[in-house]
Steps between C-alpha positions, in 0.01 A plus 500: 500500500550560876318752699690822561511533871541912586612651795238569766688814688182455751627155601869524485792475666511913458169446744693282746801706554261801485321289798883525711494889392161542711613287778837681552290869460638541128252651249440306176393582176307218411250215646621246802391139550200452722602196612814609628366803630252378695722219678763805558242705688332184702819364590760776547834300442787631646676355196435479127661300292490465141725221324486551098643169350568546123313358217302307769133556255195354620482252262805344546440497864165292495670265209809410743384477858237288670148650550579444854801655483618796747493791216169380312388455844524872602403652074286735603454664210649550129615803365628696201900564397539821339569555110743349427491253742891507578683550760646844434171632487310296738767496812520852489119556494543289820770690630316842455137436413497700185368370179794450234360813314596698825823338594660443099675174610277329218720201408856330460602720239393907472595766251619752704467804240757812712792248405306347187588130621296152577618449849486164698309677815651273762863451380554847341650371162366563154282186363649230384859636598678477792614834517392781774323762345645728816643488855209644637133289497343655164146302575563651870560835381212556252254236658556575870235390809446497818484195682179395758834412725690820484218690471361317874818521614559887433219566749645295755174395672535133334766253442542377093774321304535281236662145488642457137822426305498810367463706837701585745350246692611150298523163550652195407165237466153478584596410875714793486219715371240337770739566799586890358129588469447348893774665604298851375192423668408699820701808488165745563172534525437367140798353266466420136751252337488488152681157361592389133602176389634458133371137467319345373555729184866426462455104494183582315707720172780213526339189487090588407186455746480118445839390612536306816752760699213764470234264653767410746555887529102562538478236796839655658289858549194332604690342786753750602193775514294284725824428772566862467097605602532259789754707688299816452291702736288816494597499124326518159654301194425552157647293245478618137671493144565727260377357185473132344708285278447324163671263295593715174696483133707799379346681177858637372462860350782484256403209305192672379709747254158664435416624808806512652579775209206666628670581832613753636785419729473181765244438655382527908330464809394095497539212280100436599444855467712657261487871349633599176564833380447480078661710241291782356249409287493149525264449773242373294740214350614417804174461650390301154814288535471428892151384470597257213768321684409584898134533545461125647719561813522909495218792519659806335382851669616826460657669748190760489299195588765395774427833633144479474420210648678540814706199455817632738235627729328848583648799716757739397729438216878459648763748326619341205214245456347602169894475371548193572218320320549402101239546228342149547472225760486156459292342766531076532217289489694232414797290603734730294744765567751741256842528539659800254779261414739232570661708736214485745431251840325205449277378806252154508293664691348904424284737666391863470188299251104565496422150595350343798827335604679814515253773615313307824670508791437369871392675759599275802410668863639306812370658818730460799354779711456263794686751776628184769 
C-alpha cells in the first residue's frame, strides 16, 4: 500500500506566501519559509516575483528534466500542497496565505449549504451541469478573501498585481505572460508579481504524465523560465506549483448499486478526495461496504477525524466551512478516483490525492538581486 503523504502546514506553500505577507508589512497567521525569509531580508529585492505553474509536482519535475537542467538546478527546497492538493484550494492558499480551513475554497466542487447546492467554485454552475447556480459569484459570496495583492495595494506603499487568465491582467501565451510580469516590475520601492500558468496540468488531465507533449511541455518551462531570469535585475524569482499529478482510473459510483443506495445525494469536493454525505443510519454499512470494495486505493475518515487531524490546516474556521464537508472522506492512496456517475469528467491524469506525486512540490529560488 503506498504511504499517505499529509500536509505539513509548517512547510507549505501557506508558509511561502505567508513569507510575501512579511515582506510587504502584512501580518500572517501562520509560519513563513526560512529560506525565503532570510534571502528577502539579506538581499532586499526591489521586485518579487512568484510564477505558480500548474500541476508542475516535484516528482514529475526531476523525472522530465536533466539534473543539470535550469529548474533542478535552482530546487532549493521541497514543500507540501495543501489538502486536497488541487488547485482551488492550493492557488488560493497562495493567493492569500490562509490554510483551506480559513479560506473554504477546499476543492473543485463545494456544497454550498445557504442555497443547498454542489457548486463548481471556479465556473459558478452546479456539478456536473452546465447551468449557473446565480448571476452573482456564490463561492465569492460565501467564501470571500482578501488577496496579498489588493491587500498591498490598498496601503499604497508597494506595487502588486497578478499575471493570470483569469485576472484582469491576461495573456495570450507564456511569452505573453513573461513580457506582462516585466512590464510590472519596478513601479516602487518593492513590487510583488504574482504569476499563474495553467500548464502543465491541462496537457497533464488530457493526455496523462507519460505522454510526449507533457515532457515537451516540462522542457518548454524549464527554458522559457531561465531566458526570462536572464533579463532580470534587483529581483527575486520563485517558481512553484500547486500540487502534483498522477496517472489515475475512474471508480464509477453508480455501478456499485450497494453503496451508491447508501448515498445521500452526489457526491463533492475531489475525485482524489471525495466527501459523501450518507443517509441516516447507514453509516455503519456504508463504512462496512466502502472498506470491502475501496480500502486498496482509499482511506475512509470521518469528517470528525478530517477535523481533527488538521488536514485543511489550522487557524480560524471560514463561515460556512463545517457546511460544506460530508459525513466521510475518501482519501487516495492509490491510483483511483470516484466519479458519482456517468455524467461526470473523465481526466488521465488526477490530483487533489495523498501520494507523493501529488502532495511534494518544488520550491525553486532564483536570486537576481545583482543591482547593475
Amino acid at each position: 500500500m503506498t504511504k499517505l503523504i499529509l500536509p505539513d502546514y509548517n512547510n507549505s506553500i501557506v508558509n511561502l506566501a505567508c513569507s510575501i505577507r512579511k515582506y510587504f508589512d502584512l501580518n500572517y497567521n501562520h509560519n513563513t519559509l526560512k529560506i525565503v525569509d532570510d534571502l528577502l531580508e539579506e538581499k532586499k529585492p526591489k521586485n518579487v516575483v512568484v510564477i505558480l505553474f500548474d500541476g508542475m509536482g516535484s516528482k514529475l519535475l526531476k523525472e522530465k528534466l536533466n539534473k543539470k537542467s535550469f529548474l533542478l538546478k535552482h530546487l532549493s527546497a521541497e514543500i507540501s500542497s495543501v489538502v486536497p492538493s488541487t488547485t482551488t484550494a492550493s492557488t488560493t492558499s497562495m493567493l492569500t496565505g490562509l490554510t483551506p480551513k480559513e479560506h473554504g475554497w477546499l476543492g473543485w466542487d463545494i456544497y454550498i449549504k445557504p442555497i443547498d447546492k454542489i457548486v463548481t467554485m471556479f465556473t459558478n454552475e452546479e456539478k456536473d451541469t452546465h447551468e449557473k447556480v446565480s448571476e452573482e459569484s456564490v463561492s465569492k459570496k460565501y467564501f470571500p478573501y482578501n488577496k496579498i495583492t489588493d491587500l498591498i495595494n490598498h496601503d499604497g506603499k508597494y506595487y502588486a498585481n497578478i499575471i493570470s487568465p483569469y485576472e484582469k491582467d491576461s495573456y495570450d501565451n507564456i511569452d505573453d505572460m513573461f513580457n506582462t510580469i516585466r512590464d510590472n516590475l519596478n513601479k516602487k520601492e518593492k513590487n510583488y508579481i504574482y504569476g499563474y500558468y495553467i500548464n502543465p496540468d491541462e496537457i497533464m488531465h488530457m493526455e496523462g504524465t507519460d505522454s510526449e507533449n507533457t515532457t515537451k511541455v516540462f522542457q518548454m518551462i524549464n527554458q522559457k523560465v531561465e531566458e526570462f531570469s536572464l533579463t532580470l535585475k534587483d529581483t527575486l524569482l520563485i517558481v512553484v506549483a500547486d500540487h502534483g499529478h498522477i496517472n489515475s482510473s475512474e471508480i464509477v459510483l453508480s455501478y456499485y448499486k450497494d453503496i451508491f443506495d447508501l448515498l445521500d445525494g452526489n457526491i463533492w469536493l475531489e475525485g482524489r478526495m471525495t466527501t459523501f454525505k450518507i443517509k441516516q443510519g447507514k453509516a455503519k454499512e456504508f463504512e462496512k461496504l466502502f472498506n470491502k470494495y475501496f480500502s486498496n486505493d482509499f482511506i475512509l475518515k470521518t469528517k470528525e477525524e478530517v477535523i481533527n487531524e488538521n488536514l485543511f490546516g489550522t487557524g480560524k474556521e471560514t463561515k460556512y466551512f463545517m457546511d460544506s464537508l460530508g459525513d466521510y472522506f475518501a482519501l487516495a492512496i492509490g491510483d483511483k478516483y470516484f466519479k458519482y456517475n456517468n455524467c461526470s469528467h473523465q481526466y488521465k491524469s488526477n490530483h487533489a490525492g495523498f501520494t507523493y506525486d501529488e502532495m511534494k512540490i518544488p520550491l525553486i529560488i532564483i536570486d537576481k538581486t545583482n543591482k547593475n
